[in-house]
N, C-alpha and C positions, 0 to 999 in steps of 0.2 A: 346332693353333694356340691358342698361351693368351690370354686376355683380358690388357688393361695390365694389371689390377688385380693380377695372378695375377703378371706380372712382374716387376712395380715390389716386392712382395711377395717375390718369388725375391731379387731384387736384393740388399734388405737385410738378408734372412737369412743369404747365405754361398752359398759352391757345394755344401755338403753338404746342406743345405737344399733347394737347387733339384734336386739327383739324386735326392734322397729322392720329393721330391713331385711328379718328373718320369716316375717311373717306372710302369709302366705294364704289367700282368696282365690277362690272359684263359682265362679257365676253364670249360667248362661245365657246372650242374649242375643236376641233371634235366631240365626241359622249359623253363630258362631262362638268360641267361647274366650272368654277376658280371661289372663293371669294375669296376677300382681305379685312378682315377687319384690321388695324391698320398693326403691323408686321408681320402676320401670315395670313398664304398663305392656301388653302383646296382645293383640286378640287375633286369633287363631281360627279361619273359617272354617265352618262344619264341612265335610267333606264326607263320599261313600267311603265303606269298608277297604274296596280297595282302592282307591285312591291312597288311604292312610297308611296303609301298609308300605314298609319299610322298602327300600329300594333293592337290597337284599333278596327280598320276597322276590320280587316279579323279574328282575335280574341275575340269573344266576351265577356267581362266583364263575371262575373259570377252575378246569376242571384239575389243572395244575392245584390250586388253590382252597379248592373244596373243605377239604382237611382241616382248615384255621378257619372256617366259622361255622357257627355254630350256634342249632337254634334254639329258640324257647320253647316252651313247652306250648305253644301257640301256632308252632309254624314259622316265626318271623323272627329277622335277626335284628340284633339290637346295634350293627355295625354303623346303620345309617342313623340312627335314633341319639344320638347324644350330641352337644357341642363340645369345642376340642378345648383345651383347656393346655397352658404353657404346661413345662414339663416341671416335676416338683422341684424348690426350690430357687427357681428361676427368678431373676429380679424383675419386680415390678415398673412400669413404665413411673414416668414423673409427672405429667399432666394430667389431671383430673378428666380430660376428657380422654384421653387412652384407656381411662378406668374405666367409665361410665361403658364405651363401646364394648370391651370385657367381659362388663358382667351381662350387658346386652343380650351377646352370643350365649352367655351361660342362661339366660332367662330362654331365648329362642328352644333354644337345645331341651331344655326341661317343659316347656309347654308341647313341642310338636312329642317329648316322648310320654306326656301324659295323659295326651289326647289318642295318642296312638294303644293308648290301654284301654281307653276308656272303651272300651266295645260293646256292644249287645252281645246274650246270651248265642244267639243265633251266629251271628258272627263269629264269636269264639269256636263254635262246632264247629263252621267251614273250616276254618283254619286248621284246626285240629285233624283235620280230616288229612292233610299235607303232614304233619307228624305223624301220624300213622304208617304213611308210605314207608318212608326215609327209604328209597329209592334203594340205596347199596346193601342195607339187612335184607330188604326184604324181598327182592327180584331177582332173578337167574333168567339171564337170557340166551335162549337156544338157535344156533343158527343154523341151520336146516342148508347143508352144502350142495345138494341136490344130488345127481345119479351118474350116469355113465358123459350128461351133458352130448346127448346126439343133436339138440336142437342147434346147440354153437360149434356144431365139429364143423371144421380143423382146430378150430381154437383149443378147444378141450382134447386134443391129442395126446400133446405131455403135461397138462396141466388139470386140477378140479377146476370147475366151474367159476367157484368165490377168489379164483386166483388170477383170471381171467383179466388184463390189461384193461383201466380206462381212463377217457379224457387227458390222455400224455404223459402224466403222476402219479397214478391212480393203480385199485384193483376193484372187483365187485365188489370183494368183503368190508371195505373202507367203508363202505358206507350203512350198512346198518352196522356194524362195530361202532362208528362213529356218531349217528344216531343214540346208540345206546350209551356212550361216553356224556356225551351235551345233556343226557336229561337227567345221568346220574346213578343210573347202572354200571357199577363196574365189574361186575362177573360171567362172562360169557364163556359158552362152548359153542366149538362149531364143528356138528357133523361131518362128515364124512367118509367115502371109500375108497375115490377113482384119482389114483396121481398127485397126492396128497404132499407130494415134496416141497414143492415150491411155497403151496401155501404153509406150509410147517415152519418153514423159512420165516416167511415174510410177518406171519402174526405172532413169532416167537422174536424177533427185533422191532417191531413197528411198535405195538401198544403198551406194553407191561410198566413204562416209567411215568404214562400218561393214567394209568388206572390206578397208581398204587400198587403194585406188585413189589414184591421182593422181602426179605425179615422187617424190612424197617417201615416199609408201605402200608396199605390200609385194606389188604386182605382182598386187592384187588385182583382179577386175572382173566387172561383169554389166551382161551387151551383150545387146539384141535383134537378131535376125538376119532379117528378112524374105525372106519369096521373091521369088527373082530371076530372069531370062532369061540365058543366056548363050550364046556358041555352042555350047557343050558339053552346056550343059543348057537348051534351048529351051524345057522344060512348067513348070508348076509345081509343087512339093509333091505328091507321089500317095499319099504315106500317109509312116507313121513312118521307115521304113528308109530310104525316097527323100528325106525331108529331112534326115538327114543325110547319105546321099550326095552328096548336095549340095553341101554344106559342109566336106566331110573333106579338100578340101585347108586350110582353115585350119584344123582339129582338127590336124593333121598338124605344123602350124607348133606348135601347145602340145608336140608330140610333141617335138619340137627341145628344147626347153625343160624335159625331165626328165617329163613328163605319161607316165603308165605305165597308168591306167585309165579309160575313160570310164564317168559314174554316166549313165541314160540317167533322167529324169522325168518325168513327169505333170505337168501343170498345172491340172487337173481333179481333184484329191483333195482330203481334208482328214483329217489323222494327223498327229500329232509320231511322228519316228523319227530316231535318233541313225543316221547314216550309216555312220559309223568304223567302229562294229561290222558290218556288212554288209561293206563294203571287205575288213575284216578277214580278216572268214570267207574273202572271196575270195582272197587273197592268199596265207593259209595252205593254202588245200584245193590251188591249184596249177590253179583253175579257168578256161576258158577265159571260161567266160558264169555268172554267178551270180544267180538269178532272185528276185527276193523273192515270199514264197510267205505265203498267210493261210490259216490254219487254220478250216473252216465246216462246217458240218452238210447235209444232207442236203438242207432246204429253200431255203436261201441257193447250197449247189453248183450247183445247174444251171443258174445264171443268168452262172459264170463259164465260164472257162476253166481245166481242170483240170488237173494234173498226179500221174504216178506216181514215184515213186523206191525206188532199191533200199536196201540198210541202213546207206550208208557217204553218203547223202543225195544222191548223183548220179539225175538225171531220166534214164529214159528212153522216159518216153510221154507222148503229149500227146491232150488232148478237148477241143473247143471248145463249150461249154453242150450236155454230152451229157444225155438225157435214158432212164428206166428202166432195162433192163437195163446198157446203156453207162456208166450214169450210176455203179450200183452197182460194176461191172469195177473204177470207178477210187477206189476204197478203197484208203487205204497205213495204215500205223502212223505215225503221228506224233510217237511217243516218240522216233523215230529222230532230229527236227529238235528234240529238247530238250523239247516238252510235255509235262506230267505224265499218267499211266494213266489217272485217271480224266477228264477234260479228250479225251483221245486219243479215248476210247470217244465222247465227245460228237460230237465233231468231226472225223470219219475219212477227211475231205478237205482239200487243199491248193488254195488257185487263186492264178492268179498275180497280181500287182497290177498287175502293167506298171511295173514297177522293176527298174533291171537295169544289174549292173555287165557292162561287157566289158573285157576287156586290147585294151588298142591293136592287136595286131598281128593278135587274131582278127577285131576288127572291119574292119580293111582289110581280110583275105584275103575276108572274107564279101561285103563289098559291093561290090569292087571284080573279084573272080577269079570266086568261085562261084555268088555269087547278084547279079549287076549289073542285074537285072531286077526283084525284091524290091521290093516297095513295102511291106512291116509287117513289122515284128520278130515280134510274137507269134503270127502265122500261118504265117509263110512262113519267115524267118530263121534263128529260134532252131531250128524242128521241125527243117530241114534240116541244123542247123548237128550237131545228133542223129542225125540219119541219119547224118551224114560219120564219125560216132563221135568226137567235141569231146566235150572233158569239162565238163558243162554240171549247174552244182549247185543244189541248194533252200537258201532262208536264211528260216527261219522268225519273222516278224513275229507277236506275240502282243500285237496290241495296237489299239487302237481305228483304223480305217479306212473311209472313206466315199467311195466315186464321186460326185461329187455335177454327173454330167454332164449331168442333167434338171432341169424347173423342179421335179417332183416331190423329188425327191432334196436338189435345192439348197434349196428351200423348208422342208422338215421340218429339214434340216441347219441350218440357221441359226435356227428356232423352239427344237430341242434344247438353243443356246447359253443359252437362258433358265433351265434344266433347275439343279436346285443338289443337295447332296450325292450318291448314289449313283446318281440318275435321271443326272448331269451326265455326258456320255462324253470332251467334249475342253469344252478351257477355254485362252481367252486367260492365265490370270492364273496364269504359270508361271515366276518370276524366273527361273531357272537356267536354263530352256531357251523364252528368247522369241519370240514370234512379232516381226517387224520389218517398218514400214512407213513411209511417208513423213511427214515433220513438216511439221503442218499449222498449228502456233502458233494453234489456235483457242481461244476463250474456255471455260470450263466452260457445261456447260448449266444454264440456269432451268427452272425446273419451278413455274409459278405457282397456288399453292389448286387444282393437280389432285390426281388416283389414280392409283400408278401399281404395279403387281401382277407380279414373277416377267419382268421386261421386262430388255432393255440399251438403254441410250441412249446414243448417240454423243456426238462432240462439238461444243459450238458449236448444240446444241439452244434452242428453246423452247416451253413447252408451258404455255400461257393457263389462266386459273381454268376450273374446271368439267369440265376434261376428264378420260377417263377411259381409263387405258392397260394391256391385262392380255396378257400372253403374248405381247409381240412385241417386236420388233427397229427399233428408231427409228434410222437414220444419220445421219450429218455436216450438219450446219447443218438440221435439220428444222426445219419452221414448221406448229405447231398448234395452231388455232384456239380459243375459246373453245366448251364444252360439247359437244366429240366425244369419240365414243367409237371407239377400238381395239382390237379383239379379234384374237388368234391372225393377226397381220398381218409382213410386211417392208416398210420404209418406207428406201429408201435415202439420203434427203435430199435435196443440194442441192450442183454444182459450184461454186456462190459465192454471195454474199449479194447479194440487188437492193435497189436503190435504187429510192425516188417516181419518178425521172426515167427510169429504164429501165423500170419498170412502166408507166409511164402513156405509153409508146409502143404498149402491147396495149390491142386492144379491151377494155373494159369494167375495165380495170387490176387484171389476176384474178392476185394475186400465187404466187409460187411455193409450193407447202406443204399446207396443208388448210384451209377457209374453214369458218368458224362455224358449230357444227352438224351436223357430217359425219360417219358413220359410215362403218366399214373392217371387214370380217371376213373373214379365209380369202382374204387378199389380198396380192401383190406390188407394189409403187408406186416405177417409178423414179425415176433421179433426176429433177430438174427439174420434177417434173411439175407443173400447177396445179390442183391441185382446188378446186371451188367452193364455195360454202355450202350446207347442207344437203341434199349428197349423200348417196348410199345404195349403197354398192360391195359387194355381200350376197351377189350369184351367187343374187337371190332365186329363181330357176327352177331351181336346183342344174343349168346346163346342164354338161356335160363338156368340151366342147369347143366353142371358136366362134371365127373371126378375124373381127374387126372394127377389123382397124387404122387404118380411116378414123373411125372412130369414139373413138381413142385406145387400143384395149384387146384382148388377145385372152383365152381360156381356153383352160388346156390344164391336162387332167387333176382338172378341178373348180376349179380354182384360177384367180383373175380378175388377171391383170398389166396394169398400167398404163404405158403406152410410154412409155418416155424423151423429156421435153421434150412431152408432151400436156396438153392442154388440154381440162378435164372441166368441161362449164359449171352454172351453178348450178341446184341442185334434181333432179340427172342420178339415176337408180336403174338401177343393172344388177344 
């Protein structure tokens, strides 16, 4: 197609004029190829598959956006592949070299997108192999909310697990929701049974305008699902595989609707991972179960669940935190799932993450014919689903991942956020691939004549002259007094801001936050909680462990948490 200018141009030349510079050669020579459209001349270097791929392709739209493009039957969008051309009717320039430059871009523009067609057979599959996905028909992603969460109590007292506070903005669930947002699933559920309010709350405002939800949206959505009674199913939840049995006659219903895989997730981790490419792998290997698998050394192995594969990446043995000789048995080559030689040699074990694609139709037969009894996938299901001889493959993640199912775990995982250049392992502050959470229209935080050292501060902060903040983590609407200090602490803030007239309904009107004077070290502090003046939260007896939840506070692990909505009164030293 020619640009007006190109036409209008043809026009008043003549028709030997327009044949002339209408015509159009292709030749190729050595490792590149020549167009000639009209007078101008382009040669266009030969390049791999993906290199030529559109930028589209390997960039993906943002997820606002997703909606307005739209691919070829190839996989690849034609957004980046055309030159721009004035709008119709537009006056052409006056200079003959205004023109010349013009049709230029209109020559550019049609070489780089005829080249970009020109593919091999072979090429055209791969690609095709990305339409096949299209991520939002054909994936449901399950979020696996976990159980009573004894591992993070207090935290989990009034709240489920995926609801659980993190990094000062944050909740657990943010982040595989948010994972499965960036690669282009938009349909998730997420399990649950225990205290399910908050997160009901929170995943019924935060996502639904970023997935496409609503009449006018793209059949987007993320539902929590609570356990239920029914005649059919009278217990509750007994583990992973029994909560979605559960529910599989509505997975079934997505099934209606073109759903071809279910992604099964954690809500207890912390890792950025682009899903597509997992998917992917699945889809191309022809696998029944595709297990996401993390590459660990020797110290870190026996603390998971391990796995063996043969060289074509198919699993067929499974250890659950094998220990010495067992431990050693379950050594694979690694190069096999893509890590480089010397890397392999480090890390001669796979464990699994508890991430796991399944095709629809294996997971009915499993939970409903074979294993109706099953209560967890990674014990019972998938091993059996092996034994049956199901083609069940490894998809090797090479990249930063965290259980962060203890307050031990959850604690250091969120002080690490303070962490900058190569000490930092994961980071909020990733344009291209966001973490997403609910808007909260708070103000910026103050920071009044304090110190504040290698910390993040939420929002909607204040922090009074004199204080002094070094290696921690301050959440959502904190309040800190004047001339405290904060060491190596998580501080999750505050579910709203109080007024004189709500406060002065508590004894002694001990407002929410930290009172003047108060030191924090080596410490967790929920939300709401009220600390008084010239406290001293030190763990000075370094005890390990102690519940004293009448008293506001347990410790577990050396580490002193302060209960949700407690009340520390002034001058208190634990």
């Amino acid at each position: 197609q020619r640009t007006p200018l190109a036409n209008a141009s043809q026009r008043a030349e003549g028709p030997a004029r327009q044949e002339e510079q209408g015509a159009q050669t292709r030749e190729r020579i050595g490792s590149g190829t020549k167009m000639t459209l009209g007078s101008v001349s382009v040669a266009v270097p030969s390049t791999s598959g993906n290199a030529r791929r559109c930028v589209a392709r390997h960039h993906r739209p943002h997820p606002h956006h997703a909606a307005n493009t739209r691919l070829s039957s190839s996989g690849r969008s034609g957004l980046a592949c055309r030159a721009a051309a004035p709008p119709s009717g537009s006056p052409g320039p006056s200079g003959s070299r205004r023109q010349q430059q013009q049709e230029k871009k209109s020559v550019v523009g049609k070489a780089v997108q005829l080249q970009d067609e020109a593919y091999t057979s072979a090429e055209l599959s791969d690609e095709l192999v990305m339409n096949k996905l299209d991520m939002q028909k054909t994936v449901l992603g399950v979020i696996l909310g976990g159980g009573a969460g004894t591992r993070l109590y207090p935290l989990t007292k009034k709240r489920a697990k995926p609801a659980v506070p993190l990094g000062a903005n944050y909740r657990l669930i943010d982040i595989p929701v948010s994972n499965c947002i960036n690669s282009g699933i938009n349909k998730m559920y997420c399990l649950t049974q225990f205290n399910s309010a908050s997160l009901n709350r929170h995943m019924s405002q935060a996502y639904n305008a970023i997935v496409g939800g609503g009449p006018a949206g793209r059949g987007g959505f993320v539902e929590v699902l609570a356990a239920q009674q029914s005649p059919t199913n009278p217990e509750w939840f007994q583990g992973t595989a029994d909560a979605v049995r559960q529910y599989l006659w509505l997975f079934q219903a997505a099934e209606r609707d073109g759903i071809e895989n279910y992604l099964i997730l954690s809500g207890d981790h912390l890792y950025r991972m682009d899903y597509s490419e997992f998917v992917e792998r699945h889809v191309a290997s022809g696998a029944d179960i595709t297990v996401s698998a993390l590459p660990c050394d020797e110290k870190r192995a026996s603390a998971f669940g391990l796995m063996k594969i043969d060289d074509t990446g198919r699993i067929f043995e499974f250890a659950e935190k094998p220990q010495g000789e067992a431990l050693k048995n379950m050594q694979v080559d690694t190069t096999v799932l893509g890590l480089d030689e010397a890397r392999a040699q480090e890390m001669p074990y796979i464990a699994s993450m508890g991430i796991y694609v399944f095709k629809t139709s294996a997971m009915i037969d499993l939970l409903t014919k074979h294993f109706p009894n099953a209560n967890d996938f990674g014990s019972e299901v998938i091993p059996g689903a092996n034994a049956m001889g199901m083609n069940i493959q490894a998809f090797l993640f090479d990249g930063y991942w965290e259980d962060i199912g203890t307050i031990e775990a959850f604690y250091k995982s969120n002080l690490a956020l303070c962490e900058s250049g190569d000490k930092l392992n994961f980071s909020f502050y990733d344009h291209e691939f966001p973490i997403y959470t609910m808007s909260r229209f708070l103000p910026p935080s103050k920071m009044i004549d304090c110190e504040i050292n290698d910390s993040v501060i939420g929002d909607g902060c204040v922090i009074r002259h004199g204080s002094r903040v070094s290696n921690s983590v301050v959440g959502l609407r904190s309040l800190i007094g004047s001339n405290c200090v904060i060491e190596d602490a998580l501080i999750m803030g505050s579910d709203y801001y109080e007024t004189m007239d709500e406060c002065e309904l508590l004894p002694g009107c001990m407002p929410i936050g930290l009172g003047n004077g108060t030191t924090v070290r080596k410490c967790i502090i929920d939300k709401n909680a009220r600390i008084g003046h010239n406290c001293q939260i030190i763990n000075k007896d370094n005890v390990q462990e102690a519940m004293k939840e009448e008293e506001g506070y347990i410790i577990k692990d050396g580490i002193v948490v302060i209960i949700k909505d407690s009340i520390i009164p002034d001058g208190t030293i634990i």
